[in-house]
C-alpha positions in Angstrom: 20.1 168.0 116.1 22.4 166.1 113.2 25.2 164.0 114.4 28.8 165.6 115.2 31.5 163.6 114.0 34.9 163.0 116.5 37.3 160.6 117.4 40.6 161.7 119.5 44.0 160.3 118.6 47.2 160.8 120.8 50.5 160.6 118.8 53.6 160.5 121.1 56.7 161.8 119.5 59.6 163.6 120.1 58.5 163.6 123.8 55.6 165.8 122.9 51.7 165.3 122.4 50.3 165.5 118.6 47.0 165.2 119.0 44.9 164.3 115.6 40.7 163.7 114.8 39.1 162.2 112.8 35.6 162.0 111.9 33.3 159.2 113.5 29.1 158.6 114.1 28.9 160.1 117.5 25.1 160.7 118.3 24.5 164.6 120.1 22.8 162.7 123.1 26.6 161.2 123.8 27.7 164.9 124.0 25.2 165.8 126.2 25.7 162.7 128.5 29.5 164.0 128.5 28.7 167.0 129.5 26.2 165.8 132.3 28.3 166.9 135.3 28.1 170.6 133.8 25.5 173.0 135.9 25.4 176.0 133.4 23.1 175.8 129.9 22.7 179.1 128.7 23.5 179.7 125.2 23.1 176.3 123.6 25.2 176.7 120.7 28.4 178.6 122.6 28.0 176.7 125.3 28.0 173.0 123.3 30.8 174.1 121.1 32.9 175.4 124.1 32.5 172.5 126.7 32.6 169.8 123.5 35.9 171.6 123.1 37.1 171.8 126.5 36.8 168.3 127.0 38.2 166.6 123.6 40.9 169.1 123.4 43.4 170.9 125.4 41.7 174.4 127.0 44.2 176.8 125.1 43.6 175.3 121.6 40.1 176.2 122.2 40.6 179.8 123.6 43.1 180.1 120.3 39.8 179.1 118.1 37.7 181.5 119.3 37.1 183.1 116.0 34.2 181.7 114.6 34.6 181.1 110.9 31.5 182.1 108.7 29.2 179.6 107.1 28.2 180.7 104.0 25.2 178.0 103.5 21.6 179.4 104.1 19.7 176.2 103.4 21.4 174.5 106.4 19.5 173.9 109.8 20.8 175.6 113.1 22.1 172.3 113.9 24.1 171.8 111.2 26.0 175.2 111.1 27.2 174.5 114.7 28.7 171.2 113.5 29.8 172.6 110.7 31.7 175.8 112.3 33.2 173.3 115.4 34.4 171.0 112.4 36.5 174.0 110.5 37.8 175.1 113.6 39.1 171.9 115.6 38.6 169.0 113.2 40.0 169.5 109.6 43.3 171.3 110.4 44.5 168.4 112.7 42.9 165.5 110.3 44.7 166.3 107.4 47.9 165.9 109.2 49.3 162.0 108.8 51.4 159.5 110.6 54.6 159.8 110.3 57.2 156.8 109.1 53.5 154.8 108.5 51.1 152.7 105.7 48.9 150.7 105.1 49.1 147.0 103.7 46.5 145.2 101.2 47.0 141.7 100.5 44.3 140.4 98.0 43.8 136.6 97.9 42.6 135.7 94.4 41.6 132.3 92.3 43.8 132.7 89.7 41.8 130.7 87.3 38.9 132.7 87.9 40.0 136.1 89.4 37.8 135.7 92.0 38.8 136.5 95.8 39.2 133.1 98.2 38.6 133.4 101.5 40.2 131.0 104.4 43.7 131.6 103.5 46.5 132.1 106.4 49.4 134.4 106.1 52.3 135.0 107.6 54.0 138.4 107.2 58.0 138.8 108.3 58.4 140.8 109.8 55.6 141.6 112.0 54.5 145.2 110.5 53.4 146.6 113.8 56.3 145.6 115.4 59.3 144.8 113.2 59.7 141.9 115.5 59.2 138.2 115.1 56.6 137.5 112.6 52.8 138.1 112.4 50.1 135.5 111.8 47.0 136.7 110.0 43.9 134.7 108.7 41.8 136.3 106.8 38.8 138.1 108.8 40.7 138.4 111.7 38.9 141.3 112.9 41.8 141.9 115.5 44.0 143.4 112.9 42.1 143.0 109.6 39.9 146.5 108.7 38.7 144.9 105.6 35.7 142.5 106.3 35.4 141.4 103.0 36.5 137.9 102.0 39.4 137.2 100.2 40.8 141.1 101.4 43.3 141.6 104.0 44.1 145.4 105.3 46.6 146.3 107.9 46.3 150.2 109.2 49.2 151.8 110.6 52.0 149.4 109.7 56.1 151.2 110.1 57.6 151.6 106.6 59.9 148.5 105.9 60.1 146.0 103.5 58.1 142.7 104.2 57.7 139.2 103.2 54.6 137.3 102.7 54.1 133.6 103.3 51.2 131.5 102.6 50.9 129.2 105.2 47.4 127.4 104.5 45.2 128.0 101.1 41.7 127.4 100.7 41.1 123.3 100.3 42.5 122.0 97.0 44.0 125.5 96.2 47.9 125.7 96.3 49.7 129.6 95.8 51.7 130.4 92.9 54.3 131.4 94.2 55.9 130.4 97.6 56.7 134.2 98.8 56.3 137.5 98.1 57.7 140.7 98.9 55.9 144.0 99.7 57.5 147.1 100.4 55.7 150.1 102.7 58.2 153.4 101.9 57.4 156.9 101.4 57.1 156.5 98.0 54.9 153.8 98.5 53.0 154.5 101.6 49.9 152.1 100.6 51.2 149.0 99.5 48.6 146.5 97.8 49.9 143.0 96.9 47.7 140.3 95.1 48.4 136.5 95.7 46.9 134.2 93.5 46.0 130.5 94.2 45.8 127.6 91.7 42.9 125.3 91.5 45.1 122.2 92.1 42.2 119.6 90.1 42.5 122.1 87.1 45.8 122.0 84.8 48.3 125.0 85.4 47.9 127.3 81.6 48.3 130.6 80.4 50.7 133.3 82.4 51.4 134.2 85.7 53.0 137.4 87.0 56.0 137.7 89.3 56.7 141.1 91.1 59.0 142.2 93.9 59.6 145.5 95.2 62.7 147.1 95.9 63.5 147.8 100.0 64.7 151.5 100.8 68.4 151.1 100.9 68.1 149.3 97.6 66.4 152.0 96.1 69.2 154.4 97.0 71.4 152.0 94.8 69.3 151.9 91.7 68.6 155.6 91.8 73.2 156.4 92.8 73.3 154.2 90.0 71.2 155.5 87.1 68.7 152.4 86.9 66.6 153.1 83.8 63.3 151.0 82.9 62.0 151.7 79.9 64.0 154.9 79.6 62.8 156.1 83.0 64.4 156.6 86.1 63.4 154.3 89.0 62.4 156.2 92.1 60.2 154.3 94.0 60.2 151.1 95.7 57.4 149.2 93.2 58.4 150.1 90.0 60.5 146.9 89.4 58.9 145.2 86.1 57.2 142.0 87.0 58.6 138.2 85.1 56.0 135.7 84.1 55.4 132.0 85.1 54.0 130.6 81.8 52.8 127.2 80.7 54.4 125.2 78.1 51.7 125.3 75.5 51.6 129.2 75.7 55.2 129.9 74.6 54.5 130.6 71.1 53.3 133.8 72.1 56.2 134.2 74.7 57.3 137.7 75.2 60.3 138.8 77.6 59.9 141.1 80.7 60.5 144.8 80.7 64.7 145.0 81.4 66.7 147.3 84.1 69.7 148.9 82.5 71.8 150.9 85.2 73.7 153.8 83.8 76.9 153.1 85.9 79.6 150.4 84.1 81.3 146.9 86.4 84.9 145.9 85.7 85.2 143.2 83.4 86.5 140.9 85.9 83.7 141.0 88.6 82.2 138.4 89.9 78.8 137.6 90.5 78.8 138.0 94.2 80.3 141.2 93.7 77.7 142.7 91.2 74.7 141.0 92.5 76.0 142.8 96.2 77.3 146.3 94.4 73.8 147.1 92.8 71.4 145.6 95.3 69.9 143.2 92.7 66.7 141.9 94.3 65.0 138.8 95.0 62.1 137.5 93.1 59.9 135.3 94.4 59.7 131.6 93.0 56.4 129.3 91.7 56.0 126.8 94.4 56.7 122.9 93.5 53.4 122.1 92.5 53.4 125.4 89.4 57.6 125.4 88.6 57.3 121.6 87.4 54.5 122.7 84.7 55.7 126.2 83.8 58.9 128.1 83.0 60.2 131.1 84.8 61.1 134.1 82.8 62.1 136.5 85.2 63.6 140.6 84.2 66.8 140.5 83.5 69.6 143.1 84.5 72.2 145.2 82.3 75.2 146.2 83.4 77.9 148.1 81.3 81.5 146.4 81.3 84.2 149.3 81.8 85.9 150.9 79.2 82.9 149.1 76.3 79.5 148.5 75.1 79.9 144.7 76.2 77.2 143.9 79.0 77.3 141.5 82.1 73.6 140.3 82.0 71.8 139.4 85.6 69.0 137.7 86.3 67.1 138.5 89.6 68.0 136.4 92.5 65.5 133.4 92.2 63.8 132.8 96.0 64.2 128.9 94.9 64.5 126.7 92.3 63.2 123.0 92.4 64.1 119.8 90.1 62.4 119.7 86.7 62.0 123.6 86.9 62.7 125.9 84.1 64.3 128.9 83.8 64.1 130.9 80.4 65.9 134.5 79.4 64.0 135.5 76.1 66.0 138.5 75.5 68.3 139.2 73.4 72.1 140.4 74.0 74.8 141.2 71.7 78.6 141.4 71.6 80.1 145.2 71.1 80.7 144.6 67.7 77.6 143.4 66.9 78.9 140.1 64.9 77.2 137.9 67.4 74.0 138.1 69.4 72.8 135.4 72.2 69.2 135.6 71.4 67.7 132.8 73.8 69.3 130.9 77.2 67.5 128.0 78.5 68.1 125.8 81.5 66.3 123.2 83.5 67.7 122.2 87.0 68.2 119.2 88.4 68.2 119.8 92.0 66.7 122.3 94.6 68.5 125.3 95.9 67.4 129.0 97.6 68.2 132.0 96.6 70.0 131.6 93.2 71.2 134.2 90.7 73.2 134.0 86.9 75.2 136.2 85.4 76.0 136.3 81.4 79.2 138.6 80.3 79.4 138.8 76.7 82.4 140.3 74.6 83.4 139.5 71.2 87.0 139.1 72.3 88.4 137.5 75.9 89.5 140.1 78.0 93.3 140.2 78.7 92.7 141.0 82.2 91.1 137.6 82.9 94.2 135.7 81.9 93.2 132.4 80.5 95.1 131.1 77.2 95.2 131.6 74.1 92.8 129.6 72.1 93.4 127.5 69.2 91.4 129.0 66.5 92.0 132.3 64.9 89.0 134.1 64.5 86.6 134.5 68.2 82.9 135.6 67.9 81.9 135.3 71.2 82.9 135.1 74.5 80.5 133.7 77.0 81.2 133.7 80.8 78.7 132.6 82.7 78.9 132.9 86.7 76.2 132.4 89.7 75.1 132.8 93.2 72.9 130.6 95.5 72.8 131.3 99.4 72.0 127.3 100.4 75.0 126.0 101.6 74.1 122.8 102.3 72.8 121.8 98.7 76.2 123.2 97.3 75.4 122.8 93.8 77.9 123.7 91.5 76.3 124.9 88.1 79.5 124.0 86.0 78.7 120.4 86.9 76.3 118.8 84.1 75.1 116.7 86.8 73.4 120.3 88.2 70.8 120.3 85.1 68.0 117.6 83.6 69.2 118.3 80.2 72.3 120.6 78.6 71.2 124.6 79.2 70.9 125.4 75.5 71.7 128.8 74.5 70.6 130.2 70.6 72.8 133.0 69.0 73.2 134.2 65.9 76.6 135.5 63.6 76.8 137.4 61.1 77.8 136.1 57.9 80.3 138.1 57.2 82.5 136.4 60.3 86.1 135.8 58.4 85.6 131.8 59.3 85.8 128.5 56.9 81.6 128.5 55.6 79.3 125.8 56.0 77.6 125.1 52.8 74.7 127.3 53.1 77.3 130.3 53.4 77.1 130.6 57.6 80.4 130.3 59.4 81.9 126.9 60.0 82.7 127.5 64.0 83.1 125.6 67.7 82.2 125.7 70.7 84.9 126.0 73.4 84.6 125.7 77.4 87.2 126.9 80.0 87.9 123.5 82.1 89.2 125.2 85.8 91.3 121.9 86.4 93.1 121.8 83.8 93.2 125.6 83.2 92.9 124.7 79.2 90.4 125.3 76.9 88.2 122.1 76.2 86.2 121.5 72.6 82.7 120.4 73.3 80.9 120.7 70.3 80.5 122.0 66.4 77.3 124.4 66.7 74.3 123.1 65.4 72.6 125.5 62.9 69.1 126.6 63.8 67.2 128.2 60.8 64.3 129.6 63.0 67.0 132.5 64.2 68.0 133.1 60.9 68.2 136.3 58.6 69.3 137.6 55.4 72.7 138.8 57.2 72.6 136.5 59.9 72.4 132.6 60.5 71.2 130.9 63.9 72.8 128.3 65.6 72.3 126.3 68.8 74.6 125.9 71.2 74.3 122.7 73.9 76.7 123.8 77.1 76.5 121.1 79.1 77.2 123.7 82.3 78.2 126.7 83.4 81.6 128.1 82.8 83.7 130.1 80.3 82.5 129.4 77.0 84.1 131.0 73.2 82.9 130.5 69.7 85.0 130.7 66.8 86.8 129.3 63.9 89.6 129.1 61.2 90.3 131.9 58.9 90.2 130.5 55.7 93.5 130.0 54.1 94.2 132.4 50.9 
């Protein structure tokens, strides 16, 4: 006789037993050992089917299956219409049924140089998925938890839907992770989750492009979807469709392309603050390079748009950065311009100068200050941009404060363009003759730090580029003097 194929599950729930099967190599002699204790073989294939079911299932499910359903397959054996006819009767209704509030987790360890898998790597997943207690410590093979024998392939069965953090706690030898943590999410709309973690090859150079992905938990995802978050024209509705950011090598930024953006549909006052709008649309956390990759790359993470009331001015979010380190780079490659279109900020660059966790920027832009923020009046006639630039960081005992230049290696440099037309004094070449102001919080005055320095790279045949140095973070405007008649 061919093999039947069983295995019982009990689900408890709602104070009631679920019972579910599943298919499994269970030899017929097993079945007949079961049945050993039983006196009566008459009918072998009523008999088998009955008793098999009388002692895996409950004695009124079977007397409810009574009615045999046809098999309509001439070539098979004796044998295998009996299995076949138990199968369709107690097996496939229950099997198709799954666990409720449960997924599955796939963590892929990878040479990133190669895109091979690594074995021997150590994990720590927060919080622990069987659980949602504590933490869980996984190496890789650990046939305890791990259903994937293969190397370099963790698989977790029957984890509870939550959002999770993954930690590398020891690499392969001379192999270091990219990034320091990453994020997984097990919802509904993402009942498998698969995550791959790559390791660097720490005797080879870091070069080329790394990705960086999150995933959204489930009471963040109700705030993207309240608020109308849009990638690519499309509304987000599941936890893993944030775009990823890239951790790129120096030599590769001539072919440098920005991230995919978020643009949420609903508008932020023009005086909120980066706390509040970082809180108010559940921005998430992306995951940082770890020391050993952020000193030799830059991070270019997605960035965030979000309407100003009442306008078509933007406040411009990054993510919230897991960490930043000294000599680490941070680049925004897109670019954002005022409502009227005179002035655009095509590029922002910074470099830190000391480590903090969990840090986020945001950029407001306007072609004119807003009245409702109340600083004075500046001392030129003619604005073309107004900059505002504000953060976040969760490590209080660093307290860095960005509009210190002291926070940065070097001056963040941001590149914009303005339109020719801009009623200013002109530079030789034609451009606009213009300054650079910053909003000193002492003094509550406005500061001149610097005239801009043209950069032709950004220029057009309506538009000329300059390069601004900042120095820090704080209010910034750029204008100049209407020319006298």
């Amino acid at each position: 006789m061919g093999f039947l194929y069983f295995i019982l599950f009990t689900i408890f729930e709602n104070n009631q037993h679920e019972y579910q099967i599943f298919n499994s190599f269970i030899s017929y002699n097993y079945f007949k050992e079961v049945l050993a204790s039983d006196e009566e073989e008459n009918d072998e294939k009523d008999l088998l089917e009955q008793k098999i079911c009388n002692k895996l299932l409950e004695v009124e499910t079977c007397e409810k299956g009574k009615e045999e359903t046809p098999i309509e397959k001439d070539e098979l054996t004796k044998e295998e219409i009996q299995e076949e006819a138990i199968k369709k009767k107690y097996l496939e209704p229950v099997e198709k049924k799954s666990l409720q509030n449960s997924g599955t987790i796939t963590v892929k360890i990878m040479n990133y140089d190669t895109g091979e898998p690594l074995s021997n790597a150590t994990f720590k997943i927060s919080p622990n998925p069987f659980t949602l207690n504590n933490s869980l410590v996984i190496h890789d093979n650990n046939k305890s938890v791990d259903f994937n024998s293969s190397n370099g392939i963790i698989f977790l069965n029957n984890v509870k839907f939550a959002s999770y953090v993954i930690n590398e706690t020891k690499g392969p030898e001379n192999f270091v992770p990219l990034l320091i943590k990453n994020r997984v999410t097990v919802h509904e709309t993402n009942p498998n989750a698969m995550i791959t973690i790559e390791n660097k090859d720490t005797k080879i150079p870091f070069k080329g492009k790394a990705n960086v992905s999150t995933e959204l938990n489930a009471e963040a995802l109700k705030t993207f979807i309240s608020k109308g978050a849009l990638v690519n024209g499309k509304k987000i509705d599941r936890v893993n469709e944030m775009p990823g950011g890239f951790i790129q090598s120096v030599e590769e930024l001539k072919s440098l392309k920005q991230p995919k953006e978020i643009i949420f549909g609903t508008s932020a006052s023009v005086t909120s603050t980066a706390s509040q709008l970082f809180k108010s649309y559940a921005i998430p956390n992306y995951p940082a390079p770890t020391p050993e990759i952020a000193v030799e790359s830059i991070y270019i993470p997605p960035i965030f748009f979000i309407k100003q009331d009442n306008s078509n001015n933007n406040f411009i979010l990054t993510p919230v950065i897991g960490k930043i380190f000294s000599n680490m780079s941070l680049l925004i490659n897109e670019a954002f311009s005022t409502e009227s279109n005179i002035t655009s900020v095509e590029r922002l660059e910074m470099k830190f100068a000391k480590q903090a966790t969990n840090v986020g920027f945001s950029f407001g832009t306007s072609d004119s200050i807003p009245k409702n923020l109340d600083l004075p009046t500046l001392p030129i006639d003619k604005i073309a941009l107004f900059l505002n630039i504000d953060y976040i960081l969760s490590d209080e005992l660093t307290n860095i404060d960005f509009a210190n230049p002291k926070s940065f290696i070097s001056s963040p440099l941001s590149y914009i363009t303005i339109d020719k037309s801009l009623n200013t004094d002109k530079l030789k070449d034609g451009c606009p003759d213009v300054l650079l102001y910053a909003y000193n919080e002492i003094t509550q005055q406005w500061d001149t730090i610097d005239t801009l320095q043209r950069y032709k790279l950004f220029d057009t045949e309506d538009k000329c580029g300059y390069l601004i140095k900042l120095q820090h973070f704080s209010k910034f405007a750029v204008g100049g003097i209407q020319p006298t008649s």
